[in-house]
ZALO-861945 format. One record per residue (C-alpha): residue in one letter; residue number from 1; chain; z, x, y. Coordinates in steps of 0.001 Angstrom, whole numbers. Each point is the difference from the previous one (the first is absolute). Example, Ala and Ser with C-alpha at 12.3 -4.5 7.8 and 13.67 -1.06 7.14 Angstrom:
<atoms>
<atom 'A',1,'A',<7800,12300,-4500>>
<atom 'S',2,'A',<-660,1370,3440>>
</atoms>
This chain:
<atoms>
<atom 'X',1,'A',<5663,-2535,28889>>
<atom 'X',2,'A',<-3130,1117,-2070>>
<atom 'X',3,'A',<2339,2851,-1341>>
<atom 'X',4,'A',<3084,-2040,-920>>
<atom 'X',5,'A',<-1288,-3571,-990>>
<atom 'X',6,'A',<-2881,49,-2663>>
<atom 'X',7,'A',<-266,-3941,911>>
<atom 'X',8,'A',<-1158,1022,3519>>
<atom 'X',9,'A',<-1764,2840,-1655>>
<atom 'X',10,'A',<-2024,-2607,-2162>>
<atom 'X',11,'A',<-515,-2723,3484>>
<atom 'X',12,'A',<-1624,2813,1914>>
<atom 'X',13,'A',<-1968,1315,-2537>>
<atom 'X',14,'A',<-1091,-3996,-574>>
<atom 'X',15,'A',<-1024,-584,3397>>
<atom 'X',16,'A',<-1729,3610,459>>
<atom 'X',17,'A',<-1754,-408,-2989>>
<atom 'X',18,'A',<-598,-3298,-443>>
<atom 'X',19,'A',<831,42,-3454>>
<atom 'X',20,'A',<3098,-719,-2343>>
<atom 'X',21,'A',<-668,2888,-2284>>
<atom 'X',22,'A',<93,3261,616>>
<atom 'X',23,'A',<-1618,2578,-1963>>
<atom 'X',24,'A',<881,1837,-2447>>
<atom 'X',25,'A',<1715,3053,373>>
<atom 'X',26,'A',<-1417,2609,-2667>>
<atom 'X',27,'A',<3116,2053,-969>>
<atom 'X',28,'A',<-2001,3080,-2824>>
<atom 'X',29,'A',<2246,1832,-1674>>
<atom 'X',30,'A',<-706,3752,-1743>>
<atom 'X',31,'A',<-2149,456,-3260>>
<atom 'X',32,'A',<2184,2970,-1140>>
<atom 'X',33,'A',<3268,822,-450>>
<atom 'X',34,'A',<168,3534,492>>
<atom 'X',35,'A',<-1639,2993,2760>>
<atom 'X',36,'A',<305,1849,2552>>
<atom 'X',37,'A',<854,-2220,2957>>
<atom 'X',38,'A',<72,2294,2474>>
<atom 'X',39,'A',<-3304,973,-1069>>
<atom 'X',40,'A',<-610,-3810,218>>
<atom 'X',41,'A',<1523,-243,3287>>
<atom 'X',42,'A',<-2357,2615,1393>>
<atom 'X',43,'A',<-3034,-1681,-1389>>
<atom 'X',44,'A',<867,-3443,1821>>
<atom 'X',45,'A',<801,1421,3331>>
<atom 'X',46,'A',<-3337,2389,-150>>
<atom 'X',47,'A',<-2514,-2964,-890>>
<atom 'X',48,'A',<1794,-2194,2585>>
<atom 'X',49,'A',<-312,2278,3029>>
<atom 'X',50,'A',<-3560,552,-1471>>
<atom 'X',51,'A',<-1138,-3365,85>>
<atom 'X',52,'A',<1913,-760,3121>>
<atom 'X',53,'A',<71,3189,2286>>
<atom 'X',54,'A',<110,-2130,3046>>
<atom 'X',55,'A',<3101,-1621,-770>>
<atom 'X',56,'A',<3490,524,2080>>
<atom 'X',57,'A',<2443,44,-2351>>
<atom 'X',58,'A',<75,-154,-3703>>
<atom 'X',59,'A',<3101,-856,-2358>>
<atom 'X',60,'A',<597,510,-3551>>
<atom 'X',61,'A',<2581,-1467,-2404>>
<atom 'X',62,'A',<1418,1427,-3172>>
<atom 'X',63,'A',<-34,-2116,-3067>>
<atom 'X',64,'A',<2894,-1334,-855>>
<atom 'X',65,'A',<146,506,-3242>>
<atom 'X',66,'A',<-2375,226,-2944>>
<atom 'X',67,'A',<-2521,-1932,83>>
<atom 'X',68,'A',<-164,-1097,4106>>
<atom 'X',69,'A',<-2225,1334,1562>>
<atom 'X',70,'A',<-723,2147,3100>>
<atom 'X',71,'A',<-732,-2025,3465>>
<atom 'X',72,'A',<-1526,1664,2981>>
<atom 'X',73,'A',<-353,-2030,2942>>
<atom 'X',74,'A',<-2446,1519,3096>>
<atom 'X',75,'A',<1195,-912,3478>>
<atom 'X',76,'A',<-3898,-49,1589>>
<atom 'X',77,'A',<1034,-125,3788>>
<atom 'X',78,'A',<2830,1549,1457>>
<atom 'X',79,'A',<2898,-2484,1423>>
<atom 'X',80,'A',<-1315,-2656,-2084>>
<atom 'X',81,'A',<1219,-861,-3357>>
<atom 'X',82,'A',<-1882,-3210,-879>>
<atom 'X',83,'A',<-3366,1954,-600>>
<atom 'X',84,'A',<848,1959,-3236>>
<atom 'X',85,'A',<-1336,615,-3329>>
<atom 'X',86,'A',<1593,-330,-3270>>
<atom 'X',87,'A',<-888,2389,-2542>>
<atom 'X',88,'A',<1869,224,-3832>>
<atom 'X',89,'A',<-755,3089,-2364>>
<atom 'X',90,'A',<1364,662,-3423>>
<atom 'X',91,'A',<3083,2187,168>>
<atom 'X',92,'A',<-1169,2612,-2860>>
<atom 'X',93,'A',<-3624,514,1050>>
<atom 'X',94,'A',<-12,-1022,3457>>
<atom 'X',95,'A',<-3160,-2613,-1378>>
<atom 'X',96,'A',<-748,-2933,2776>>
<atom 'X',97,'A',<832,-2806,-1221>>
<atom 'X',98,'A',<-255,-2369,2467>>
<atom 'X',99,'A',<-828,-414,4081>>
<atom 'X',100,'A',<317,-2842,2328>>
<atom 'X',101,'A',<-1416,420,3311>>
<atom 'X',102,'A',<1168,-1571,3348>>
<atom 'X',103,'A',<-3516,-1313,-86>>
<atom 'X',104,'A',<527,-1968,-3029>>
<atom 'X',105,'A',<3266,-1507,907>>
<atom 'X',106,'A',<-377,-3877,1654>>
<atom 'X',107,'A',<1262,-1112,3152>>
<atom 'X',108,'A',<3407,-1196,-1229>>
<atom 'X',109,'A',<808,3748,-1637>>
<atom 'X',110,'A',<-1427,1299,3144>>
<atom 'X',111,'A',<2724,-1975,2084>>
<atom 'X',112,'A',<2903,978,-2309>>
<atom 'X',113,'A',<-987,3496,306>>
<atom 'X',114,'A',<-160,-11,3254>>
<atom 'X',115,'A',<3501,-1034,668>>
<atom 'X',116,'A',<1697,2361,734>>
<atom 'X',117,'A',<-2700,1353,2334>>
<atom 'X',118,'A',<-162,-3707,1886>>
<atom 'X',119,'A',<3912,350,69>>
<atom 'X',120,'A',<145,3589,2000>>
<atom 'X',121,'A',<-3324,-531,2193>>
<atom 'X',122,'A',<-2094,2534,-1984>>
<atom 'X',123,'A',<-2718,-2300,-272>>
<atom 'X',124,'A',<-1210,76,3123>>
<atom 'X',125,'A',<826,3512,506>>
<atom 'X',126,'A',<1629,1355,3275>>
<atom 'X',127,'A',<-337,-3588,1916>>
<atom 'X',128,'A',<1486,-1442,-3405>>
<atom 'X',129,'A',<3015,2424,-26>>
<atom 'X',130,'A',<417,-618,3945>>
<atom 'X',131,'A',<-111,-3858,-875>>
<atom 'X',132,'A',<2130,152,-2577>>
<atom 'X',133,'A',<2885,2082,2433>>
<atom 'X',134,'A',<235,-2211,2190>>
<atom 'X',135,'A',<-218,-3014,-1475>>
<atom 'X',136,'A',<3285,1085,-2347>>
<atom 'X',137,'A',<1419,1618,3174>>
<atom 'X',138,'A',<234,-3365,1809>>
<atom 'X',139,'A',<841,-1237,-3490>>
<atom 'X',140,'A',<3384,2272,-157>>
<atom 'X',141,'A',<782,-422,3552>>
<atom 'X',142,'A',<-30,-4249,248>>
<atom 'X',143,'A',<4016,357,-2281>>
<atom 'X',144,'A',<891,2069,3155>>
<atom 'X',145,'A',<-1224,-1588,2832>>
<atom 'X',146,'A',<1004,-3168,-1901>>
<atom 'X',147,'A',<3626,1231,306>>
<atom 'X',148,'A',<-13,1112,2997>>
<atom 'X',149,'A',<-1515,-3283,1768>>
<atom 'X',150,'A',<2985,-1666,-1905>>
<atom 'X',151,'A',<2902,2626,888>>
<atom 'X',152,'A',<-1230,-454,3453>>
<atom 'X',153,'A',<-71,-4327,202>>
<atom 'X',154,'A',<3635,508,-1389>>
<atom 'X',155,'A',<1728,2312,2136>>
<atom 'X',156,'A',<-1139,-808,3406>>
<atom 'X',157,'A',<2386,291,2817>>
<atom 'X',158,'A',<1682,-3380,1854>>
<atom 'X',159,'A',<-1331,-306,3466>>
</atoms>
């Protein structure tokens, strides 16, 4: 729902957050307009697993086009997504432009970040995953047994 409505996007991000505006996201774009980007590219990925050599996973983005810029994103523990990093460098000199921590984020981006991790059971690890199993197990099997409890009330035998 979070992924396909933005008005149920905005409600749970209200109620997490406890606010009606949410803050700004900070979109930099690159100073120049030519360079070596793979030179760039380099750059970004060495000062990111640099500053964050305990992280799990990292993943970079090309620019678009001119003047976007690069995004990095750091996974920090493995099997959850909702604890990440943003990072954005300049394409051409691989210059940090801007970082938002998970720290910095409020409750409300917290929750929508951690969707996707609340919707497989990642949260809570293991027991989360387990949880999560069986809980859409029994979800997938009620059709079924629904049908069958029917086919079998309408097809008994005359005594």
């Amino acid at each position: 729902m979070v992924w396909a409505f933005f008005w149920f996007k905005s409600i749970v991000y209200i109620a997490a957050s406890q606010s009606i505006t949410p803050p700004e996201e900070i979109v930099k774009k690159s100073e120049g307009n030519s360079g070596d980007t793979d030179k760039a590219l380099n750059i970004a990925a060495a000062f990111t697993k640099e500053k964050y050599s305990d992280a799990d996973n990292f993943s970079i983005g090309k620019a678009e086009n001119s003047t976007d810029a690069l995004n990095v994103y750091v996974q920090q523990h493995k099997g959850k997504y909702y604890v990440s990093h943003q990072l954005q460098f300049d394409q051409y000199t691989g210059k940090l432009l801007h970082e938002k921590n998970h720290s910095e984020r409020n409750f409300g981006e917290k929750v929508i970040m951690a969707n996707y991790d609340i919707h497989v059971g990642a949260i809570f690890g293991i027991p989360g995953k387990i949880i999560a199993f069986i809980a859409s197990f029994i979800c997938g099997m009620l059709p079924i047994t629904g049908f069958l409890i029917w086919w079998g009330r309408n097809n008994k035998k005359k005594a």
